[in-house]
Every structure is written in C-alpha cells, then in structure tokens.
RODO-355174 format. One record per residue (C-alpha): x, y negated, z negated. Coordinates in steps of 0.02 Angstrom, whole numbers, padded with zeros to 5 digits, always signed. Layout:
N
XYZ;...
***
This chain:
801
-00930-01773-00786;-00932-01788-00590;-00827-01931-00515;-00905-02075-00429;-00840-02101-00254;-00890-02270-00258;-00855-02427-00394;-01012-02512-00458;-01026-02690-00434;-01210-02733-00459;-01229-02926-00510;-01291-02969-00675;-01474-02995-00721;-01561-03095-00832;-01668-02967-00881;-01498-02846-00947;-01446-02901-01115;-01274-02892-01157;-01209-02715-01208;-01226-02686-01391;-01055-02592-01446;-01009-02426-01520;-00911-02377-01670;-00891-02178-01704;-00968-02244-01888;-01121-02350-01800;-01174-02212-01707;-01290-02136-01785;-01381-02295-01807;-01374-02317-01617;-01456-02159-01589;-01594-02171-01703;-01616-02332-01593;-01684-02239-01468;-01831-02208-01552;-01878-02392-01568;-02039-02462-01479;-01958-02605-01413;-01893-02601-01254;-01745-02731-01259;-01688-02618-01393;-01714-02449-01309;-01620-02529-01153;-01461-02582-01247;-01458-02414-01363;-01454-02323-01193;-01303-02429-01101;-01234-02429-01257;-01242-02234-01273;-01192-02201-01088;-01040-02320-01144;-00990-02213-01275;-01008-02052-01196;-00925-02101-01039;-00774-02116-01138;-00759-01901-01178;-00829-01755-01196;-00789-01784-01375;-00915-01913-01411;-01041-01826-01310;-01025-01683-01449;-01041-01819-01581;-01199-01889-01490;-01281-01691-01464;-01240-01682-01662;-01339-01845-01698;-01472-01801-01594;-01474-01917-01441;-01519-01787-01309;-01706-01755-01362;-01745-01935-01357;-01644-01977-01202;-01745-01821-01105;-01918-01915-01149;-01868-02118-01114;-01803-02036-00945;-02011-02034-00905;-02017-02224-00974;-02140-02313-00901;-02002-02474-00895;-01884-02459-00732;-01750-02535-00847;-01776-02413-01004;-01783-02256-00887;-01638-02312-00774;-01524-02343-00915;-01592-02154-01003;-01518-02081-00848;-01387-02173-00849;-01333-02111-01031;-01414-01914-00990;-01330-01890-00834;-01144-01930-00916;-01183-01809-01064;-01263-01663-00949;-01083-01637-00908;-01062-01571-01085;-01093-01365-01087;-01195-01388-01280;-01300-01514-01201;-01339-01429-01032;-01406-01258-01148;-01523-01398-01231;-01582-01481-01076;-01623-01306-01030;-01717-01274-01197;-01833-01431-01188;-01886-01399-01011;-01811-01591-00947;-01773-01501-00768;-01970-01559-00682;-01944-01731-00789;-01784-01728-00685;-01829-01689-00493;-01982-01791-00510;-01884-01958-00517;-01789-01894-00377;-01939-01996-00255;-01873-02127-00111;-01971-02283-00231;-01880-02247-00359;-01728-02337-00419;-01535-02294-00336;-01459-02270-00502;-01586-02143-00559;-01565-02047-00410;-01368-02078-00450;-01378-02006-00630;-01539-01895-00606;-01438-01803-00467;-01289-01797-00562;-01383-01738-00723;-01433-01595-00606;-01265-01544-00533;-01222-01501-00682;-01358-01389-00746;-01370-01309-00556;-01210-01221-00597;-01334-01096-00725;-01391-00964-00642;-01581-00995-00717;-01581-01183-00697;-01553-01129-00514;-01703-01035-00520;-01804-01179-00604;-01725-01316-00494;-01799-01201-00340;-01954-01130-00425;-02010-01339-00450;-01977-01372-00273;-01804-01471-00313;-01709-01404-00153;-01822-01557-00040;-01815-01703-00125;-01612-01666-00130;-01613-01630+00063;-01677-01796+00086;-01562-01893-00038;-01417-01833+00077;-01477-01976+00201;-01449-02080+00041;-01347-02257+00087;-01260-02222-00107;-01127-02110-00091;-01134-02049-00277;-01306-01988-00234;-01258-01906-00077;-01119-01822-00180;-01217-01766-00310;-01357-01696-00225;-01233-01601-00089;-01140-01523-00233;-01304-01483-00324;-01346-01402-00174;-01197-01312-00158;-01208-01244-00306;-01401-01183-00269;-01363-01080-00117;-01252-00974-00212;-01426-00865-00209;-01477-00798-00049;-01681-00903-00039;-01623-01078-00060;-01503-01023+00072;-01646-00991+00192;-01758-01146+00114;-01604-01239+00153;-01648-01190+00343;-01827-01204+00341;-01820-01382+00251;-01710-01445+00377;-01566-01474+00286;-01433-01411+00429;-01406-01589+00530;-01407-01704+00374;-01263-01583+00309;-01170-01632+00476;-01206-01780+00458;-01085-01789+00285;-00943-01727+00383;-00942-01900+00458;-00916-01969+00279;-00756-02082+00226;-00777-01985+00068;-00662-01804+00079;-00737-01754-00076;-00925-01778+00010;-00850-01697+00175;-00799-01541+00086;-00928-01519-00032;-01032-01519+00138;-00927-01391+00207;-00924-01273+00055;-01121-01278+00079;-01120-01236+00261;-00979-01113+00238;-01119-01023+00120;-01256-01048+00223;-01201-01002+00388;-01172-00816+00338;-01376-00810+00390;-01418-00773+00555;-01560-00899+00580;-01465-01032+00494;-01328-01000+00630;-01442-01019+00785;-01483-01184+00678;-01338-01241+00690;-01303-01210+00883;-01458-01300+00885;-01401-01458+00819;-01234-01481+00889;-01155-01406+00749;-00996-01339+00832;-00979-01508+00929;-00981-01595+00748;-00859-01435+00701;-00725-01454+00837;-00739-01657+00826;-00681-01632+00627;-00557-01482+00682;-00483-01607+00802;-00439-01733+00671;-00259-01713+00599;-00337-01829+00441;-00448-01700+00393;-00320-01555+00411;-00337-01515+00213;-00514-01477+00244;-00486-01373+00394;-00478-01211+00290;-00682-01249+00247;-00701-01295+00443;-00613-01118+00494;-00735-01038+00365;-00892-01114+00441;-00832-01091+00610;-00792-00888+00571;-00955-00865+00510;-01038-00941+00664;-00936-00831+00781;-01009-00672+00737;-01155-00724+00866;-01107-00681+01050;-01212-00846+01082;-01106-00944+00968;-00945-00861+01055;-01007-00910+01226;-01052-01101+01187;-00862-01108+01106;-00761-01046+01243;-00872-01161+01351;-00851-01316+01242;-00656-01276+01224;-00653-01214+01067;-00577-01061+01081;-00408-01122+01146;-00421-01249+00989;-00453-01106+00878;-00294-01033+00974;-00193-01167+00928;-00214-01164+00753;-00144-00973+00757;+00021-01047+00874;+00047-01198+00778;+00157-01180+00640;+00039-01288+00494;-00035-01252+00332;-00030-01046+00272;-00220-01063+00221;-00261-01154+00403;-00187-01014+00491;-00272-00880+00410;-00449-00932+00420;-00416-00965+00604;-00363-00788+00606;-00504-00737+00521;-00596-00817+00636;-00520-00743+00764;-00567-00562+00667;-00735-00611+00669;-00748-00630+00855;-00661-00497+00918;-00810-00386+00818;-00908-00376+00993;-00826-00296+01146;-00865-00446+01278;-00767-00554+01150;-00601-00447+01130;-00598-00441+01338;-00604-00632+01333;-00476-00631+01182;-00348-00511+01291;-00363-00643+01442;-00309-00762+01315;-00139-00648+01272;-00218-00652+01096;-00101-00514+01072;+00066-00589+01098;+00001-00739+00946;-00049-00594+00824;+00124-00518+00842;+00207-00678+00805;+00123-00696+00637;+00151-00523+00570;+00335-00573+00543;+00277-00750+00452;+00291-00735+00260;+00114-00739+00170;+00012-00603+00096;-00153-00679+00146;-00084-00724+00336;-00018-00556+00350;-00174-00469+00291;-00275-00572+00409;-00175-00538+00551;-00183-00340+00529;-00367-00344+00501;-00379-00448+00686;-00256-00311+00780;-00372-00181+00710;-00514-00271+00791;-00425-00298+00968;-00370-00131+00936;-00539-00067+01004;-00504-00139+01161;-00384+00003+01260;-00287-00141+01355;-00244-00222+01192;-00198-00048+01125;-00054-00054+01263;+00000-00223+01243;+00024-00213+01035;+00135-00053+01094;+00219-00160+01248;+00248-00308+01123;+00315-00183+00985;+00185-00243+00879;+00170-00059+00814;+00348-00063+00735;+00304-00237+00635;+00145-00162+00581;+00230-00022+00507;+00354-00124+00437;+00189-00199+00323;+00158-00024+00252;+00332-00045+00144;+00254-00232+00072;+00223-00271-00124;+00049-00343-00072;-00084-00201-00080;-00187-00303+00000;-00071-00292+00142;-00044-00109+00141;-00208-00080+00159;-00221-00211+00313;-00066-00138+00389;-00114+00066+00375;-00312+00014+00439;-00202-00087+00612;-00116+00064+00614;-00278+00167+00614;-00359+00084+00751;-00220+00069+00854;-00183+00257+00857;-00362+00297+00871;-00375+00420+01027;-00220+00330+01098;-00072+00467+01084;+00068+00354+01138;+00029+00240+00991;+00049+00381+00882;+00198+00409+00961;+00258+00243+00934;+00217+00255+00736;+00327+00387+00728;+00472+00313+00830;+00472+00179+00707;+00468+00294+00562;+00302+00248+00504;+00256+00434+00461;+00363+00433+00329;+00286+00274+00254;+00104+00341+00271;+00123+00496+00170;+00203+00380+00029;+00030+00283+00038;-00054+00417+00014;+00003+00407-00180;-00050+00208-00172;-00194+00162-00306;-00302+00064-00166;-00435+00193-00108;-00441+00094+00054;-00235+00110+00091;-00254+00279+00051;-00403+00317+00173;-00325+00221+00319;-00161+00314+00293;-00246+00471+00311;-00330+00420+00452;-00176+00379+00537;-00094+00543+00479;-00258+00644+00578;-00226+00526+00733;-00036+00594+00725;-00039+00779+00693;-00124+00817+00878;+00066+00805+00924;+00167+00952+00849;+00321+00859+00824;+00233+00745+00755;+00154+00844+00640;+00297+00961+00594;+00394+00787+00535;+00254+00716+00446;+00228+00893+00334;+00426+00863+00315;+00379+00725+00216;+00276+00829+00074;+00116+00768+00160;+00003+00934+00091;+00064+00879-00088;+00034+00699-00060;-00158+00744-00021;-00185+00833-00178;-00229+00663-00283;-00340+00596-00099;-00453+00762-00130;-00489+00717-00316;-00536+00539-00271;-00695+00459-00315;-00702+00347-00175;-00803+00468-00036;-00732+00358+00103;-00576+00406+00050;-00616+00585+00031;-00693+00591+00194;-00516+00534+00275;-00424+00658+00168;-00512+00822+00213;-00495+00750+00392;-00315+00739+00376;-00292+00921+00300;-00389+01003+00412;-00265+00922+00546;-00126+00957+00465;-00172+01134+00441;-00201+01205+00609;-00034+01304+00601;+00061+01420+00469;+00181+01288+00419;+00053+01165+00341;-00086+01292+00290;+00081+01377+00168;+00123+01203+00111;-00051+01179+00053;-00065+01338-00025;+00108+01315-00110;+00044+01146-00176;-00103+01189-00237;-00223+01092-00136;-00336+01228-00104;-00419+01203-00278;-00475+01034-00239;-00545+01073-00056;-00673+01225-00108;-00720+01124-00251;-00756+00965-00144;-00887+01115-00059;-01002+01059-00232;-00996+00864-00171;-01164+00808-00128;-01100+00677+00002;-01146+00739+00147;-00994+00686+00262;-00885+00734+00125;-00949+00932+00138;-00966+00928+00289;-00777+00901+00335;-00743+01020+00176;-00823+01149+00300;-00706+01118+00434;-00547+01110+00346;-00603+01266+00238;-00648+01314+00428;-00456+01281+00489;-00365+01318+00337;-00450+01511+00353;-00353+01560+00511;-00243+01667+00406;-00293+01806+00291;-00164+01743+00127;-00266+01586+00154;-00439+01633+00169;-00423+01749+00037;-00351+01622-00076;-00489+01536-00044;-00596+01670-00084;-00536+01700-00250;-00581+01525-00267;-00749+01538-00239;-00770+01456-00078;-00865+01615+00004;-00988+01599-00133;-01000+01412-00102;-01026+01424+00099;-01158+01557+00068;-01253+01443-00025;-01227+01303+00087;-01285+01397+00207;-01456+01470+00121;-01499+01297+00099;-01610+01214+00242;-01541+01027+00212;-01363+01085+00158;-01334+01173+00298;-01217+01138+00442;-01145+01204+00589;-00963+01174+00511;-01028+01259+00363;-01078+01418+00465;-00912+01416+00583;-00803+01414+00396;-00910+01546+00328;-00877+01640+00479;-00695+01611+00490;-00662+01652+00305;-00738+01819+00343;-00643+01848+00507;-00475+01845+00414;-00540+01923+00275;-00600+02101+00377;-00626+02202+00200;-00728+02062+00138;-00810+02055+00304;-00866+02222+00303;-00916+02228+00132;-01036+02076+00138;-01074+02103+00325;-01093+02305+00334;-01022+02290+00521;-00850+02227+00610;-00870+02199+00797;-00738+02292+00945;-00658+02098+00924;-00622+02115+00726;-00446+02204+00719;-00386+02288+00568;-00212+02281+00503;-00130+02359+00371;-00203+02288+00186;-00367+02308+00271;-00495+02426+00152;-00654+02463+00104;-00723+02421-00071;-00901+02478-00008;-01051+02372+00005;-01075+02227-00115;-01222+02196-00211;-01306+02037-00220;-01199+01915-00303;-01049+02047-00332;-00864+01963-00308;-00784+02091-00220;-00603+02110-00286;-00449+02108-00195;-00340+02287-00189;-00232+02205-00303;-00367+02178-00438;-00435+02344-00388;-00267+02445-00428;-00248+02364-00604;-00407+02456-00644;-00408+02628-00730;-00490+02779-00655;-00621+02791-00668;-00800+02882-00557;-00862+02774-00462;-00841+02779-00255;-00654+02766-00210;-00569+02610-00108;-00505+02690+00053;-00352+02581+00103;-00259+02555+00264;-00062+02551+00277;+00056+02627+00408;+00178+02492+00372;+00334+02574+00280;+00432+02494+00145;+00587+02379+00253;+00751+02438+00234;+00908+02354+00294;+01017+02478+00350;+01213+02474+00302;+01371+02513+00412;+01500+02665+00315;+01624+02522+00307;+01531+02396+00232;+01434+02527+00093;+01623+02553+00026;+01665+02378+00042;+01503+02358-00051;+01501+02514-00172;+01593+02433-00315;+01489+02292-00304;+01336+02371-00331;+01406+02464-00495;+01432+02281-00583;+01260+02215-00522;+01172+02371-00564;+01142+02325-00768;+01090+02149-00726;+00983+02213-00598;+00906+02331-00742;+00876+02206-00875;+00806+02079-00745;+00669+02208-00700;+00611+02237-00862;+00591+02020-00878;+00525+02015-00692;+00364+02094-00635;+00383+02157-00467;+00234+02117-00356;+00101+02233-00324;+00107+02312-00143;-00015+02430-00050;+00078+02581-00032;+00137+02658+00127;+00024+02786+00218;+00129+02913+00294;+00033+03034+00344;-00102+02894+00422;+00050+02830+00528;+00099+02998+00597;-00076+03005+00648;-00076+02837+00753;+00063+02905+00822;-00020+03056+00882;-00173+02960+00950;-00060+02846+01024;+00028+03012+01141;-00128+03118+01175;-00276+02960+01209;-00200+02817+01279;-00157+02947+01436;-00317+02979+01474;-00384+02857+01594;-00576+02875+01565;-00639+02764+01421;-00774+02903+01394;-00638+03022+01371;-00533+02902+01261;-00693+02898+01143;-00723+03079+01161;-00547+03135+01111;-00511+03014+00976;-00663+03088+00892;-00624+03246+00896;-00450+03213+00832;-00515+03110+00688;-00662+03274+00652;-00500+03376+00641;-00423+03289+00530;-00553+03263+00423;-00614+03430+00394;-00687+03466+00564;-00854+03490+00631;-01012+03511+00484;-01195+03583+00551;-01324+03467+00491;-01388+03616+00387;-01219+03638+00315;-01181+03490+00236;-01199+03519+00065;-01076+03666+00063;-00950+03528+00142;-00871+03473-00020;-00783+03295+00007;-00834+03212-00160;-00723+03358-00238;-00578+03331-00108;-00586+03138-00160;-00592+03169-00344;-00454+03291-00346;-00360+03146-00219;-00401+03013-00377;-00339+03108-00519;-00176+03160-00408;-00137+02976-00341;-00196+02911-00538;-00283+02750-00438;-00455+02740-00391;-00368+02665-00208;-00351+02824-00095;-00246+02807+00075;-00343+02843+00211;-00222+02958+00280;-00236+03077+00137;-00412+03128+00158;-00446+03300+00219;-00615+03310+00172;-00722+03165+00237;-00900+03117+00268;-00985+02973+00404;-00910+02841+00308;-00716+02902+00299;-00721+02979+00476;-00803+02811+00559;-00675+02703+00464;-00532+02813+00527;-00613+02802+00691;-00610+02619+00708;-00436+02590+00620;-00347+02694+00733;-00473+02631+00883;-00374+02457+00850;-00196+02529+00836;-00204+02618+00989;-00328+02466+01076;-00480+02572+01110;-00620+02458+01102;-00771+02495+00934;-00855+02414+00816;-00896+02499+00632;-01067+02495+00570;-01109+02533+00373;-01306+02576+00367;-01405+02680+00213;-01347+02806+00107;-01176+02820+00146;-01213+02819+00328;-01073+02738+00428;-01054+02759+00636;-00960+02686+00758;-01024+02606+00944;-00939+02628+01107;-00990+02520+01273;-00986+02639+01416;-01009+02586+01597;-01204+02631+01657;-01147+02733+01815;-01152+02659+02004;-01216+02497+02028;-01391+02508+02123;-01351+02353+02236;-01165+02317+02326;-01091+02186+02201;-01191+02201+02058;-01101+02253+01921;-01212+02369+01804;-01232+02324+01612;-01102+02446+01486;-01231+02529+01399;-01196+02543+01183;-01173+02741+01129;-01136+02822+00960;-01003+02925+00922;-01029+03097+00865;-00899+03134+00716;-00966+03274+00593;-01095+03389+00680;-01031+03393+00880;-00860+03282+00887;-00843+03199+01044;-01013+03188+01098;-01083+03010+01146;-01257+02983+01094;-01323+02845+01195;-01405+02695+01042;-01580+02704+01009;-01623+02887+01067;-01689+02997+00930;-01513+03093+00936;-01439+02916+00892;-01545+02898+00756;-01568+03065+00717;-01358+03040+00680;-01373+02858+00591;-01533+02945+00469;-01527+03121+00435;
***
C-alpha cells in the first residue's frame, strides 16, 4: 500500500455512522454487506472493510477470498458521494495486493477508475482512486489501458492538487506510465512539464523525487527537453541543486540535468546561468559516491559536442577528472573514464591527460576487479591514443601494453574491443610493437577472432593486421594458429568485419610461408569469390587477392597465366601448369608425395644448395669420437622423426646462372642482353627447331625418360635438355631475374608460353621527349635471339603456330 504523506484529520459528520468492527470470523458477513441496498449499511461495510485491510496484506487475501473486490469495483460508481468515497477508500488499500490488482484487471474497473478522477469530485476519491491506480500502472497492460482511456490528463491536472496524497499518487502513477516511450511524449503535449517543477518545490522528499524520477525519464526526448528550457526548468534545477537539504535527491537532479545537456542549447543557457561551474563543483567536492558520478556523467554527456569539450578544457576539466580516477568506487571510476574518452576528442585535452599523467592512472584501471571498469579504462585509453603517438608512447612507459594483451582474454566483448583498439593505435611504433608481440599478443587474438560480438571482431582484425606488418608478428600468428580464424572470418557477412579480414589477409600475405598458409586454407578461394560478387566486393578484397598471389608466384602463374618484369622468382618457385576452374593447385610438397604417374610434369626452380657448416682439422678430431657415440641415437631418432620435405638442389640450373651471369650482364645493350640470354637458354634446351620440324623434336620423350629417372613427377628445371615454348620461356624468365634482366612470362593456348621484352623505340623525334619502350617477343625455338616486335604477324605467328 502507498504511504500517505499527510495525516487525516477531517472532523466528524453527522451523516458518518460510527465504524462497525471487524473480526477475522465476522468477515464474511461484512462482505456480503456490501451487497445490501441500504446505504448506511453499504457506507459502514466499506470503512469497516478499508479498516480491516489497512491492517495487512494478509487480510486483503482473506477479503479477495470472500469476495469483496467485485462488489467494491461497482459501489465505486455509487450514485451516493458517501457510499462511493468510502468504496475507494476500501479498493484503493487492497489494489496494493498483487491477487487483487490481476482481478481489477479482469473486470475492466480501470475507466470506472479515471472517470472519478474529475476536479467536482470528492478529495478522498481522487486520494484512493489515484492510489488504486498506482498500483495497477506498474502492469505493463494496465499502462496501456490507463493511456488507451485517456488517464495520462486528468492525472496531469491532479498534480496541481492542494492534497499531497493525491499529488503523490498521481506523480508516481505517472512515473510508472512513462516507462513506455508515447505517454512520454503525451506527457509533453499535455503539458505536464511545469506542474512536474512545480513538485520539486514540495516539503514532501518522497513527492520531490518521485517528480524527478519522472523527468529523469522524460527528458531523454528531444522535444520534451526544449520544453523544459522553455519553462525555466534548469533555473528550478540549479535552485534544488543548490540546496544542501535536498542533497539525497541530487543523484535524480544530476540525472535530469545529464539528459538535458546533450542539447548545445541547453549547454549554452547553463554556462550562462552558472551552472556549469556548479556542476563543477559537485566533481571537486568530496560528497556522496552516487552525487559525484552523475555529475560526471553529466559532464560525459556534454563533452559529446566539440564546442562543449573547448569550453570544458577552459574550465581545466582535465585536472578534476584526474583527481577522481584515484578515488575508490567502481561506478565513479567508470564514469570518469567514459568522460576522459569524451575530452579525449579534443587534441588539447589529449596533451593535458598526458601532462597531468592521467595516462599512467588510466592504465592503472585496466588491472581493476570491476569489468565494468576495465572496459571504461581500455575505451579512455582508446581515445586518448587515437592518432596521438606520444600517448601511445605514454601507455607503454607506464606498462600498459602488457595489461592490454591480458584483456584481450577478458569475457566483456567491449574490454576486449577497446584493448585492441589501443593495441592498433600502438603498433605504428616498432618498439612499441616488438614489446607488445613480447607479450603473446598474436595468441591472445585467437579467442577476439572467434567472437560473436562483430564490434569486437572488427577491432581484432584491426589489431592483427597492425601487428603483422613485419616477420616477427606475421610468424607468431602463424605459430599460434590464428590464421584459421582470419580466412574463415572471409565467410562473415558483416560487412566491416570482411572487409578488414581483406586487409589483414592483405598484410599478413607479404611473405610467401604466410600467404601460402593461407592458401591451403582456403582464403584464395574465398577472395575470388568475394571478388566475383558485385555487393561483396571491395577494394581491400582485390589488394589481398592480389597480394596473396604476389608471394605466392607459382600460384600466380597458374591462376593468372602471366607474371609481370616486377614478379621475381626465387628458388621453390614452379610451375604446376594452368588450373582449371575450381582446381586447388597443390603445393610441391603435396605434389612430390604423389606417385608417377603421365600427366604434364612440375618444372621446379632451386639453385640453392643444401647448407653446410664447415669444420676446422682440429676441431673434426676433437669432435670425431663424439660423433661415433651420437651416431646410433641419431639412427633410431630418424626412423621416429620424419625429416621435412625439401625441394632438391638444381645443380646444373645454378651453373647455368652462373654462366648467364659472366657472358650477359657484360653486354651493355639491353637488346643484346635479351638476344644472348635467348640464345643461351635455345642451347641449352636443345637448340634451334624449324617450324616444320617440330614434330621430329622429341621433348615429351626427354621428359618422360627425366620422370622415370628422377622417380617424381617434379623435374628440375636444370635437367631438361629437350624443351618446348613453355620450358624454354620459364628458363628464360627465371634466369632473367637472377641475373636482373627485366621480362615478364606469358602462358597462352596449347602449351604456348613466350616471354616480353621493353626495348627503347629509337631517337626521340623532338629534343626532350623521351620515346615510349616499345613490348617485343622473344624468339626461343625457331631463330633464338631474334626480337619480334608484339602484335606483328611474326609475333603472333610465334604465340599461334
């Protein structure tokens, strides 16, 4: 039952007969009282029900049980002012009970209710009538009815009530009706704002905060705010802010006044009225934990617009934040780091958090029990190092890295995501970045990437892709494993979430173990895609796909048919011919575990011999016996250990780039370069073969017999003697690179491969215009050495026939 704020002392009347008392046992007999036609007895059943049910919520069970609630709903429509004030009286005490609110609900008393809610009628049936509906407003679908039969008015106007029990009953009914966002704006358009500051006035707290819960609800609407510039609202505000007798309600006041400050006109009429330094004070003033909070929070809430964190800087807002991030208190703290995120955005305030060593107590917050906090201190942290280098610095002088990868593990999504973010903001420095992988930060990503929260993935593939712009991180993530996670996060149909998938995929594929890690797991499969889709599609998608296949050149060539003068090969480079449509092309590893078998040979690349570390006489003596003991144990652990597979080394192709490398690089004309390295690559290969001839030139034989001999279908390219367009233009362009003659290698149909040279068009036609190189083929099997300029029907005689 709601408490009266006020004691009744009405006099007597002659017309009230004297109340007729109660017994548990007597009851009954009272109750079926109420269905009498006389109106003395009607009156005293009534007073003497609200008598017994005042007295707990025990009897009002009893009186449900016997039935009193049914007729109690109808005498409250009694045409007698003293039977229907005294029905009230007695429904309005029981409402309070939850078995007879469900009834109430059931026999449809709510209109019955809020149409005795009228100025003519009586003071204690708007008492009782409002309190009957307090109590049923807290259901969410007598809410509904209370709006739907135009309650919310005649409530409005009962707050101007001279009875305090009505004003408190119909403000807390209220209260409890803007819970749902339309009586929040019928609130505004009924003109309910200035009688609700009007209450704030009251000598009752309980009516003063009940008014305050209401406008801390109703002020989160725009127009309601401009309402309540309108009508003095933060004069009214600041004059009950100002009073140290209303200090336990200035948490509510704080809430009302946050809300309001999210308006730049609201901001302006504070600072002009004084309010801001008052709202100041309550941050400097050591008081209440809950005051100081919500005046932080207020503070948050202003410092959302730029114009408002300049004026907050002139006011040193700054130094007062710092100050409170070393007071105890969860909620204080959390408040705080939220607010120096805000300033944060201000680049002078960025400087004075530093200056004030407000970085090193914010970090200090990552290590707290709170998560709430945690999360608080990592987003501060976030928006202080945003674009702001020395901050970053600053984290990591006060050994905050070390804390942020160990919230990477945390179970809040949000402390998680604003660690990363800080992480990203860090690595641009390398010493940064070197200390924070240190800390296992590649590992500590691996649970981030598997998150369901997308905000949180999005700040994790950020973070990798920062982290992995050198070796050091991109072998920490392989070595943890994190690579799985990031291709499959290709499949997520957030859009931010691929699209930073693409660029980390993008970074990560800077080095070949990497990209064709990634390969294996699927990710080239998964950018193609991407990238054959019109609304997948992104330009972080294409640069990754591109990437992958510039550190993969075998995959490259395969997929592509063509490596430009800029794609170098190495040794492990080869060529597993052109893919079909939805073929995985295997790595040479894969490749040599297969048997032999007919189909076109892999021609492989490797002048790299085996390393051997050389000994001194002295030390193979010293060393000798040595050997002898370790020699078994070295025997039974290779029959346990598998060694590795490796590429084997291409002798004969190495002696070659060391002949290319003695009789081209000396010549100084790139046309000659071209010209000689063809013919040494024709001579190697079997020499020069007349178009007419080619069929007596017998290569697949030479390449079979090379199969069976070697017992792998992987042939090294230095072995052929016998070689067609395809071998002699791959030979071409691999030793082109070793020796740093510039060509590309271009695969076209049956087995037709050639290589293009840009040669210098002769003398420019006008002093200081530099003529266009002009692209040429190079002859390799019918006249080695010649240069057949692209697009004449020699050239394509050569690339056809």
């Amino acid at each position: 039952m709601g408490k009266k704020v006020k004691k009744e002392s009405e006099p007597p009347s002659k017309d009230v007969f004297d109340p007729l008392p109660i017994e548990s046992k007597k009851a009954a007999t009272v109750v079926l009282m109420l269905n009498s036609p006389e109106e003395e007895v009607l009156v005293k059943a009534c007073e003497a029900i609200h008598k017994f049910a005042e007295k707990g919520d025990e009897n009002r069970s009893s009186l449900l049980g016997l039935g009193a609630v049914e007729p109690l709903s109808h005498l409250i429509s009694h045409e007698d002012k003293l039977v229907r004030r005294n029905a009230f009286m007695a429904l309005g005490v029981m409402a309070a009970n939850s078995d007879v609110k469900r009834l109430l609900k059931k026999l449809d008393a709510i209109p019955s209710i809020i149409g005795k809610l009228s100025p003519e009628e009586d003071v204690v049936v708007h008492e009782f009538a409002t309190l009957c509906l307090a109590s049923l407003s807290v259901d969410f679908s007598c809410k509904v009815q209370i709006s739907d039969q135009e309650g919310l008015e005649p409530l409005i106007q009962l707050l101007s009530s001279p009875d305090p029990d009505v004003k408190k009953n119909s403000v807390e009914t209220i209260c409890n009706l803007v819970q749902d966002l339309p009586s929040r704006v019928a609130v505004r358009e009924l003109n309910g704002v200035p009688p609700l500051l009007e209450l704030l006035r009251s000598e009752f707290p309980v009516i003063q905060q009940l008014s305050l819960r209401t406008l801390v609800i109703v002020t989160t609407d725009t127009d309601t705010r401009a309402t309540f510039r309108e009508e003095q609202g933060f004069d009214r505000l600041l004059e009950f802010l100002c009073n140290k007798e209303f200090s336990d309600l200035h948490v509510e006041a704080l809430q009302v006044l946050s809300n309001c400050l999210e308006d730049r006109d609201s901001l302006q009429l504070i600072h002009e009225t004084g309010g801001l330094q008052r709202l100041l004070q309550f941050i400097t003033t050591p008081t209440l934990l809950d005051i100081q909070t919500n005046a932080v929070k207020a503070i948050y809430r202003v410092a959302q617009s730029s114009e408002n964190r300049k004026l907050l800087h002139e006011q040193d807002i700054e130094r007062s934040l710092v100050e409170l991030l070393s007071l105890e208190g969860d909620s204080l703290r959390t408040a705080t780091c939220q607010a120096v995120a805000a300033m944060s955005l201000h680049l002078a305030s960025k400087d004075a958090f530093r200056d004030l060593d407000g970085i090193r107590a914010v970090v200090q917050l990552l290590g707290s029990e709170g998560g709430e906090v945690r999360e608080a201190a990592a987003q501060a942290l976030s928006s202080l190092t945003s674009s702001n280098q020395l901050n970053a610095y600053a984290v990591y002088e006060a050994e905050g890295d070390e804390g942020l990868v160990q919230q990477l593990h945390d179970v809040i999504p949000g402390a998680v995501a604003h660690a990363a973010a800080v992480l990203t903001n860090m690595a641009e420095q390398e010493v940064l970045r070197c200390s924070i992988l240190s800390h296992g930060a590649m590992a500590a990503l691996l649970e981030p990437l598997k998150s369901a929260d997308t905000h949180t993935l999005v700040r994790a593939t950020q973070a990798l892709a920062a982290l992995a712009c050198d070796a050091e991180g991109r072998a920490d993530l392989r070595n943890a494993g994190g690579l799985v996670p990031l291709v499959q996060l290709l499949q997520s149909n957030h859009k931010e979430v691929r699209r930073n998938a693409c660029w980390a995929i993008s970074v990560c594929a800077n080095d070949e173990p990497t990209a064709v890690e990634m390969c294996k797991l699927g990710a080239l499969d998964l950018l193609q895609e991407i990238n054959s889709s019109a609304n997948r599609r992104n330009k972080f998608s294409e640069i990754a796909l591109q990437r992958l296949l510039d550190s993969n050149l075998s995959l490259k060539y395969s997929l592509t048919n063509t490596l430009a003068p800029t794609d170098i090969t190495m040794d492990g480079f080869y060529d597993p011919g052109k893919a079909r449509s939805g073929q995985r092309v295997l790595t040479l590893e894969d490749l040599s575990k297969q048997p032999v078998n007919q189909r076109r040979p892999v021609i492989a690349i490797n002048a790299k011999p085996l390393d051997t570390k050389g000994k001194s006489k002295g030390r193979k003596e010293d060393e000798k016996l040595r050997d002898e003991d370790e020699s078994k144990a070295q025997q039974e652990v290779a029959t346990v250990t598998e060694k590795p597979w490796m590429l084997p080394y291409d002798a004969a192709f190495h002696a070659l780039v060391t002949e290319a490398t003695k009789t081209i690089l000396p010549l100084h004309a790139e046309s000659e370069q071209y010209s000689a390295l063809a013919r040494l690559v024709s001579e190697v290969m079997g020499g020069a073969v007349e178009v007419d001839r080619q069929h007596d030139f017998l290569w697949e034989l030479h390449l079979s017999e090379l199969r069976y001999e070697l017992q792998s279908n992987i042939i090294p390219i230095g072995q052929i003697r016998k070689g067609t367009y395809y071998h002699r233009a791959l030979l071409y362009k691999v030793l082109a690179d070793r020796i740093g003659v510039s060509c590309s290698l271009v695969r076209g149909e049956y087995n037709r491969v050639w290589n293009e040279v840009l040669l210098s068009a002769g003398t420019p036609h006008y002093p200081g215009c530099q003529p266009q190189p002009r692209a040429h083929l190079v002859d390799l099997i019918h006249q080695p050495g010649r240069l057949l300029r692209a697009n004449t029907p020699q050239a394509i005689q050569y690339q056809t026939i």
